[in-house]
C-alpha positions in Angstrom: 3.3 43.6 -25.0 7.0 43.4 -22.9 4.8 44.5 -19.9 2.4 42.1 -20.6 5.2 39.7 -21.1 6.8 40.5 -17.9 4.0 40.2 -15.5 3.3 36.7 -16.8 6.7 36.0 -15.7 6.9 37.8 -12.5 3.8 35.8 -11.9 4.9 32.1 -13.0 8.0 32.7 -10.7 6.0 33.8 -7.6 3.9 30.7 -7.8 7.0 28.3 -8.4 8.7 30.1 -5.7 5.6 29.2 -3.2 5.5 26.1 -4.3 9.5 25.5 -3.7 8.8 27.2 -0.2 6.0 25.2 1.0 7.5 22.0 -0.4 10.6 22.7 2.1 8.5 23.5 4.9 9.9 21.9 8.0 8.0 22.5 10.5 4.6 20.5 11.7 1.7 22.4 10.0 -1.4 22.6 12.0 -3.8 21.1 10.3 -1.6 17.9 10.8 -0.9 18.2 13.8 -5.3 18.9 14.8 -5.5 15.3 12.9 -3.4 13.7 15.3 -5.0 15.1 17.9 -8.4 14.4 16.7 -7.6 10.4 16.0 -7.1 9.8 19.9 -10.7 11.4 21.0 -11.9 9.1 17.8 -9.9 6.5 19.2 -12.2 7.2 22.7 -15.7 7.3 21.2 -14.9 4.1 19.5 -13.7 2.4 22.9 -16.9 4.4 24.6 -14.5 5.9 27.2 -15.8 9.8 25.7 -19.5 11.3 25.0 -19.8 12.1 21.3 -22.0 14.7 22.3 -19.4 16.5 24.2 -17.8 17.2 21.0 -18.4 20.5 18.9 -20.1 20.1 15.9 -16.5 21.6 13.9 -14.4 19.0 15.2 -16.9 16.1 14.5 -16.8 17.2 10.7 -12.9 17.4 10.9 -13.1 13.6 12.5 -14.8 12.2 9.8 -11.8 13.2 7.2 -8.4 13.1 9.4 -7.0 10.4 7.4 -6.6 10.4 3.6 -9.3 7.6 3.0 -12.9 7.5 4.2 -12.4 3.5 4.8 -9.1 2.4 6.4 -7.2 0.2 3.8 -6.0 -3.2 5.6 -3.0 -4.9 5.9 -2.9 -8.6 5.7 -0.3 -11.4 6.3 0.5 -14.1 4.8 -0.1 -17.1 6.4 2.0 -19.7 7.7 1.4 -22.6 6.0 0.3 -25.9 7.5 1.2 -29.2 7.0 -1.6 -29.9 4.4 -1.0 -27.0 2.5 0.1 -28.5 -1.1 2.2 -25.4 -1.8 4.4 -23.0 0.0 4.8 -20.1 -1.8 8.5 -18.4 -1.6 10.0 -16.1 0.9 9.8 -13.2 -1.6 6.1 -13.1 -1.2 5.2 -14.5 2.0 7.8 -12.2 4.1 5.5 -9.0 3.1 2.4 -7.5 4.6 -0.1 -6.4 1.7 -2.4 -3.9 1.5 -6.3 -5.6 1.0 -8.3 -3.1 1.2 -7.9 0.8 -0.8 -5.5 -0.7 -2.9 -6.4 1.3 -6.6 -6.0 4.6 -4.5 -2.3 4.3 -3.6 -0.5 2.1 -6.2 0.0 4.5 -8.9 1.6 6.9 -7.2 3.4 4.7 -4.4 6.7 7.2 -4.2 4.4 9.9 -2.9 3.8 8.0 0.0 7.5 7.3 1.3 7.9 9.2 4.6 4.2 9.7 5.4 3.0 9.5 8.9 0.8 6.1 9.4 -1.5 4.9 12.3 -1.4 1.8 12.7 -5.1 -0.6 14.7 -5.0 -3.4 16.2 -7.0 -5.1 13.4 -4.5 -4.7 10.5 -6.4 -1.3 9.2 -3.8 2.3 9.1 -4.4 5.9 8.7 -2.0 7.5 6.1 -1.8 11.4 7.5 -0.2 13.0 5.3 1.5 12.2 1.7 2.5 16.0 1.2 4.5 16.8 4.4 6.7 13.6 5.3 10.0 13.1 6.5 11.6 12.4 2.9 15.0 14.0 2.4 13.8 16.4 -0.2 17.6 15.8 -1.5 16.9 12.4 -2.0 14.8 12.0 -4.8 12.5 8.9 -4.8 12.1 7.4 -7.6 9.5 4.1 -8.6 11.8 1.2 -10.5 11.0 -0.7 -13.0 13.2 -3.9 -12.9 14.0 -4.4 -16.7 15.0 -8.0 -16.1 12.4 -8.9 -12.5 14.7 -10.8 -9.8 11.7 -12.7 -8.5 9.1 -14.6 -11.1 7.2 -17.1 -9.5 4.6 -19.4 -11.6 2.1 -22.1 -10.4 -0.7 -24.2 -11.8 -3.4 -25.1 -9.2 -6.8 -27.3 -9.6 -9.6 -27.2 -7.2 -8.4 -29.3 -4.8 -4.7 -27.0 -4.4 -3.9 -25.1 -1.2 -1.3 -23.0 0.0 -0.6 -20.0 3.0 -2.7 -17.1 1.3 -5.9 -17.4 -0.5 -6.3 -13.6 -1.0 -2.8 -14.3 -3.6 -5.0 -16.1 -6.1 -7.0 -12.6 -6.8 -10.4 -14.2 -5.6 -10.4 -17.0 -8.0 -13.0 -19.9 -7.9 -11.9 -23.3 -9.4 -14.0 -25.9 -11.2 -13.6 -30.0 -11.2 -12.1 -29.9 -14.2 -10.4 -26.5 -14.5 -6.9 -25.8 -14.2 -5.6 -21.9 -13.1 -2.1 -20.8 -14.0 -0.3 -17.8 -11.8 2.3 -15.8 -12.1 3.8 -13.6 -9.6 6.6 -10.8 -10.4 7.8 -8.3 -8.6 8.3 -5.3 -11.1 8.0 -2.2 -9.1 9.7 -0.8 -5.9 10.8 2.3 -4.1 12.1 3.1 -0.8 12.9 5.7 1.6 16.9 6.6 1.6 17.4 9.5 3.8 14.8 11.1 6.3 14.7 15.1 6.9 16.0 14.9 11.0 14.3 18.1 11.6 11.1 17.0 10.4 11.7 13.9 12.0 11.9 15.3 15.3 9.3 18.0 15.0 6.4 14.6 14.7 8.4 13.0 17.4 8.1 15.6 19.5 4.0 16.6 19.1 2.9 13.1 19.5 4.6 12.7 22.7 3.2 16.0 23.9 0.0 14.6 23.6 -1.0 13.0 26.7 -2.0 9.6 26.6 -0.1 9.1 22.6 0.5 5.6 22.4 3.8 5.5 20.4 3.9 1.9 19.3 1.1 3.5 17.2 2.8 5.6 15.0 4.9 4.6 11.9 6.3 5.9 8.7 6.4 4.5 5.2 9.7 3.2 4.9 9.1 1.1 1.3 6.4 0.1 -1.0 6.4 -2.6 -3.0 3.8 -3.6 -6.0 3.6 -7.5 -6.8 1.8 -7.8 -9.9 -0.2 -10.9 -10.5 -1.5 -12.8 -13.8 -3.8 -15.5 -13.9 -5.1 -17.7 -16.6 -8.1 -20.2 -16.5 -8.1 -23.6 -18.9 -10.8 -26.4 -18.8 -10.2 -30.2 -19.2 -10.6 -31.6 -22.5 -10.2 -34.7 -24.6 -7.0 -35.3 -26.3 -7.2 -33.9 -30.2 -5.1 -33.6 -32.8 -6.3 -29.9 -33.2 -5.9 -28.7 -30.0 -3.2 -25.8 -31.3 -3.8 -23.8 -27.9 -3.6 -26.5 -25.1 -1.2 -27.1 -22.5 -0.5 -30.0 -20.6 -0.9 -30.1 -16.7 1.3 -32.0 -14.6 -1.0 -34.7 -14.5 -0.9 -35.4 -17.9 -4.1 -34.0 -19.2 -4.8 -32.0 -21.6 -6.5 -28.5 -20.9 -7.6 -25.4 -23.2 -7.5 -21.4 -22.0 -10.8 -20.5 -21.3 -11.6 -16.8 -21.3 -8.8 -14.2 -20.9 -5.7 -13.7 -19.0 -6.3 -11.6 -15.9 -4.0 -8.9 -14.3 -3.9 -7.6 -11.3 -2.0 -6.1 -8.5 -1.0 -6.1 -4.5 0.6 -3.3 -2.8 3.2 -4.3 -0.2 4.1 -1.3 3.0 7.0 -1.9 4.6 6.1 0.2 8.0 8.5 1.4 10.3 8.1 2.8 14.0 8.1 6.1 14.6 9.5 6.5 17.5 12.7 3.7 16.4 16.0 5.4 15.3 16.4 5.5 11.3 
């Protein structure tokens, strides 16, 4: 039974010792650094300056998976507004670049991807590389925040005839005649890089700019995330009563009852930073 006892030890320590090895790994692994690689001849077949067919059937199948989702999520400004916009919505939500696309597969786990290596396209889409190897300090632990008492809380009514500097804010929401949508924005969650690994640092540095033809404005790191979350409630116009227990009144001075139920839902922010800019 000791023996017994002892191998399953000797055992659970080799594995955490692996683990606590590989975790600390400094330098650029290869499989990494063959998805770099690999993005710029994507990056030709899609401009039509290369021949797919003068590809290898192994490196086509390693092109289709070099980035951690099989569609690119998006970023996605928001707008400036315009002189008939009825509402500007505050700095604390319009000075961000959300994530539109992808957005259930990286805002649970949004520390994991501080440090990671990001390609950025021209049309607001990015390739996340790598969540496991980054630049993170692994002294500096990351933690996600809750903010017990939120900083920013922003709340709005709008009617179908409302508009502001960024529809994709109102989660997709279609407005009646006589329908009234409340909205409430807080800020409740956020992390952010603190200290970057140098060595790691310069090891990515110094492979992309090996590669001939890397175009460094191209390359970024994670630097923060941010997770806006977003409720929204829909009420219909009704005639003044007596009863009504559960109505609010709209600036107008109508009288309108919740319709349905209260909806939740959330936007990633990603604050990117250049690669090649000095932390």
């Amino acid at each position: 039974m000791k023996t017994n006892n002892l191998t399953s030890s000797l055992i659970i320590l080799f594995i955490f010792i692996s683990f606590t090895s590989l975790s600390q790994v400094k330098t650029l692994p290869n499989e990494l650094k063959q998805k770099i690689r690999l993005s710029y001849i994507a990056d030709k077949i899609l401009n039509k300056s290369i021949n797919i067919e003068s590809i290898g059937s192994s490196e086509k199948n390693k092109m289709n998976s070099f980035g951690l989702f099989s569609k690119k999520p998006k970023l996605k400004d928001v707008k400036e507004p315009i002189a008939t916009d009825s509402l500007k919505l505050p700095d604390w939500i319009a000075n961000k670049k959300y994530v539109t696309e992808n957005v259930d597969a990286i805002k649970y786990e949004p520390s994991l991807l501080l440090g990671s290596l990001v390609k950025v396209y021209n049309d607001g889409s990015f390739d996340i590389y790598s969540s496991t190897w980054n630049i993170s300090d692994p002294k500096s632990k990351h933690e996600l925040n809750q903010l017990l008492k939120p900083s920013n809380f922003y709340e709005q009514t709008y009617d179908n005839k409302t508009r502001f500097n960024s529809d994709f804010l109102v989660g997709g929401i279609s407005i009646n005649t006589d329908e009234m949508v409340k909205i409430t924005y807080t800020e409740t969650n956020y992390v952010n890089l603190k200290k970057y690994n140098e060595t790691k640092l310069k090891e990515l540095r110094t492979y992309i700019t090996s590669i001939k033809g890397a175009e460094l404005k191209d390359w970024a790191i994670i630097r923060g995330v941010v997770i806006l979350d977003c409720t929204n409630s829909k009420s219909t116009k009704m005639e003044a009563d007596a009863n009504a227990t559960a109505s609010w009144v709209s600036a107008k001075g109508s009288f309108f009852q919740q319709t349905g139920s209260t909806n939740n839902f959330r936007l990633v922010s990603i604050d990117l930073e250049n690669l090649f800019l000095e932390p």
